[in-house]
C-alpha positions, 0 to 999 in steps of 0.5 A, a space after each residue: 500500500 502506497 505512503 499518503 503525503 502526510 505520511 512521507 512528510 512525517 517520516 522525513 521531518 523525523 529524519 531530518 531530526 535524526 541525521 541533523 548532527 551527524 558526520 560523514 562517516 562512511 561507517 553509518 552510510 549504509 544506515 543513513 540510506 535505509 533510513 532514507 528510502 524508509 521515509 518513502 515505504 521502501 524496505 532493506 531488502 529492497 534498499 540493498 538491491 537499489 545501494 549494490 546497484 548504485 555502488 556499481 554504477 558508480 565504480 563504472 565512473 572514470 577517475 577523473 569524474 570522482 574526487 574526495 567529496 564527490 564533485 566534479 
């Protein structure tokens, strides 16, 4: 069953309030993106389908188009 707006609002203003202090420490990205795609109803299982998917895409990049802060 699809999430109303209200719903997905609720759920991101309450990660916004969760992530608001954190670092960038690759140690909590994964969990950082699973929180991400739960505002939207999207599940683990199908987070890490879409994250190992992005990450080889990613790897697919030349070494010129990546830099330490991921701009180009």
């Amino acid at each position: 069953m699809p999430l109303s707006w209200n719903e997905i609002r609720n759920r991101a203003h309450e990660f916004s309030r969760r992530w608001a202090d954190e670092t960038p420490e690759r140690a909590e990205a994964q969990s950082f993106w699973q929180k991400f795609f739960a505002v939207f109803g999207i599940d683990r299982k199908r987070f890490a389908f879409l994250f190992a998917l992005y990450q080889r895409y990613a790897s697919l990049l030349p070494a010129t188009t990546k830099s330490k802060h991921g701009k180009r």
